[in-house]
C-alpha positions, 0 to 999 in steps of 0.5 A: 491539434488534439488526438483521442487514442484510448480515451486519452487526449493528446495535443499534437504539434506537427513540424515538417522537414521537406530537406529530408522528408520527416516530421518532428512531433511535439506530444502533450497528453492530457492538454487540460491538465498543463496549467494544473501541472504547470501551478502544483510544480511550482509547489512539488518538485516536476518528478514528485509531481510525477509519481503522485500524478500518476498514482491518482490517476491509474497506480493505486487503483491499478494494483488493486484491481490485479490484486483482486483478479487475482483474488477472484481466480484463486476463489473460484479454483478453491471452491472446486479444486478436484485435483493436484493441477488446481493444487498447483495453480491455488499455489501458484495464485496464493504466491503471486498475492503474497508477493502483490501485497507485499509491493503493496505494503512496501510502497505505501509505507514509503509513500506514507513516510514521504509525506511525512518528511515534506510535511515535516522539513519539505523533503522532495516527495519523490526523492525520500520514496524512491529510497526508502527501504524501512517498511516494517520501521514505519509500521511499528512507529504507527502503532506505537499509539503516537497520533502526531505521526498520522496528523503529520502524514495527512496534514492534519492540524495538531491542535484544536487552536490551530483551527484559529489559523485555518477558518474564520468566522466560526463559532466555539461550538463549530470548532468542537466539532471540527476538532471532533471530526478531526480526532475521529478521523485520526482514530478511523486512520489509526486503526486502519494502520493497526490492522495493517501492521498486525498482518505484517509483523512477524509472530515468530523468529521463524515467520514468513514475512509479507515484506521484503519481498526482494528477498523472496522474489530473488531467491525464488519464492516457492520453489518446492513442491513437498509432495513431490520429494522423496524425502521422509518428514516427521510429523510428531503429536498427531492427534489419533482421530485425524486419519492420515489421508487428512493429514496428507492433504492440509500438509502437502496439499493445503499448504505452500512450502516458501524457502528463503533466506533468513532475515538478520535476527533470523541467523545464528552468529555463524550464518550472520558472520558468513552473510557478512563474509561471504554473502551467502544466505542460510536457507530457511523452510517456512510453511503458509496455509493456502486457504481462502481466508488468509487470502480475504484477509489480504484483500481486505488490507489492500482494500484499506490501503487502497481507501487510505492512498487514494485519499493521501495522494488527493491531498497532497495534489490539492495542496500543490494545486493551491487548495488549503482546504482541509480534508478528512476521512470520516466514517459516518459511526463515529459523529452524528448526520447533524456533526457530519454535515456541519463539518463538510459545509464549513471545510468546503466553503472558501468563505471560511478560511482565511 
C-alpha cells in the first residue's frame, strides 16, 4: 500500500501477528525509484550510491539554503545595527557562516576527489569521501593550471580524438565544436575552482583559515568578545585624522577576535615539539572584518559551489543509471547560440553515440 507523508511515498507491506497482537512493518520510501536504485547499484557500491542519492536530492541544495538564511539574517541586522546586542548577534551570524562554508568547502573537495579516484582506478565513491582529510591539497592541485584533473572529476573526455569513441556519425566540423564546448567548459569550471582556492588559501602564516573548521569548532570559535576585557591594547601608526570613537567602533565592534590553535607551519619548533609531546595547542589571536562584504563573497562561493556539485552528482548518478551521454557546463558567453544548440542536439540524442 503506497502512503503519502510530507509529499513523500512510501510503500508499505503490513504482516500481523495474532500470537501477540503486533505488527511488523516493511517500509520502501520512494517506491518509483527501486529499479533505478536497484540497476546504478550494480555500477556503485549500495553506501556511495547512498550519499550521492541523497545529495541530489536534498544535501546540497539543503546546506545552501541555511547558508543563505543565514546570510540574509545577518544583512538585515548590519543594515540597521543600533547597538552592542546586534554587534553581538552580527557576530554570532558572521561565525556561524564562517563555519557553514568551511563544512562547505570541506565537503566538496572530498567529493570532488572522490570522483576523481573512481574515475581514475574505480575507488568506492563513499569510502574515499568518508576519510578524506586534504582540502586545502585538493584546492591547490586544481590551480596548478592541470586541466586533466577537472576532465577527470567530471568525466570529461581528455582528447578530441576520444570523441571517435563516444558519438558516431558526426562530421569533422560538429566534432570541433563538441571539443570546443569541451574545452570552454573545462576553462568555465577551472575558474570557478581559482575563485574558489583564492578565498581559501591562507595569505599569511598567521591567517584565519575557512578550512579545518575541527579546529575552530573544537576549541571554540570566537570565544572572546575584545571589548569586554580589562585588557589594554596597543594600537601603533593610527593615522591622526581617524578620530578615536572610529577607531573603537571598526576595532572592537566591526570585527570578530577568533582564537584557535595554530595550525602546523603556524608553530615555533618549541610549540610543535609540545604538540607533539604533550598535545597542547599553542593559542593564536586572529582578527576577522565583520562586514557584509566578506559575507557576499562567501555566498557567492557557496553559490558556485553549489552550481558545480549539483551538476557532478548528476553526472556520476546518470552514469550508475547507465546513461553515457556526455554532459557539460556551458556558459552561454563562451560559444555562439549556433555552437550551443549544435552541441545539445548532438550529446542528447542517442542516435549519436555508439
Amino acid at each position: 500500500m503506497i502512503t503519502t507523508i510530507n509529499e513523500i511515498d512510501f510503500n508499505i507491506e503490513t504482516q500481523i501477528n495474532n500470537e501477540n497482537e503486533t505488527k511488523n512493518l516493511f517500509i520502501t520510501p520512494n517506491p518509483s525509484g527501486v529499479e533505478k536504485f536497484q540497476a546504478a547499484s550494480q555500477i556503485l557500491d549500495t553506501i556511495s550510491l547512498e550519499i550521492l542519492w541523497s545529495k541530489h536530492s536534498y544535501g546540497i541544495a539543503q546546506r545552501t539554503d541555511l547558508f543563505t538564511d543565514v546570510y540574509k539574517k545577518f544583512e538585515e541586522i548590519s543594515s540597521n545595527c543600533s547597538g552592542i546586542d546586534d554587534y553581538i548577534k552580527m557576530n554570532a551570524l558572521f561565525c556561524d557562516m564562517f563555519l557553514k562554508f568551511g563544512t562547505i568547502i570541506e565537503d566538496f573537495a572530498g567529493m570532488c576527489s572522490a570522483f576523481r579516484e573512481f574515475s581514475i582506478h574505480g575507488t568506492s565513491i563513499s569510502e574515499y569521501f568518508l576519510a578524506y582529510s586534504d582540502p586545502i591539497g585538493f584546492y591547490n592541485s586544481i590551480v596548478s593550471g592541470n586541466s586533466r584533473n577537472i576532465k577527470q572529476i567530471f568525466r570529461l573526455p581528455q582528447a578530441k580524438l576520444n570523441l571517435n569513441k563516444i558519438f558516431v556519425n558526426i562530421s569533422d566540423e560538429e566534432r570541433d565544436v563538441i571539443w570546443k564546448g569541451i574545452q570552454n567548459s573545462s576553462q568555465m569550471i577551472f575558474e570557478l575552482y581559482t575563485i574558489i582556492s583564492q578565498s581559501i588559501v591562507r595569505k599569511t602564516p598567521d591567517s584565519v583559515t575557512y578550512y579545518d573548521f575541527y579546529n575552530k569548532v573544537k576549541h571554540g570559535f570566537a570565544p572572546i568578545f575584545p571589548f569586554a576585557l580589562p585588557i589594554e591594547i596597543s594600537l601603533e601608526g593610527v593615522p591622526l585624522e581617524r578620530s578615536n570613537e572610529d577607531i573603537l567602533q571598526k576595532y572592537f565592534f566591526e570585527t570578530v577576535m577568533i582564537v584557535h590553535d595554530k595550525l602546523k607551519g603556524q608553530r615555533t619548533p618549541n610549540e610543535q615539539i609540545k604538540y607533539d609531546s604533550l598535545k597542547l595547542a599553542s593559542p593564536a589571536h586572529t582578527w576577522e572584518s565583520i562586514n557584509l562584504e566578506q559575507a557576499t563573497t562567501m555566498l557567492d562561493i557557496v553559490k558556485d559551489i553549489d552550481l558545480l556539485y549539483k551538476h557532478l552528482v548528476k553526472t556520476y548518478l546518470s552514469f550508475s543509471q547507465g546513461n553515457k551521454k556526455l554532459s557539460i557546463l556551458i556558459r552561454p558567453d563562451l560559444l555562439t547560440k549556433e555552437e550551443e544548440e549544435l552541441i545539445y542536439r548532438i550529446i542528447t540524442n542517442d542516435s549519436f553515440y555508439r
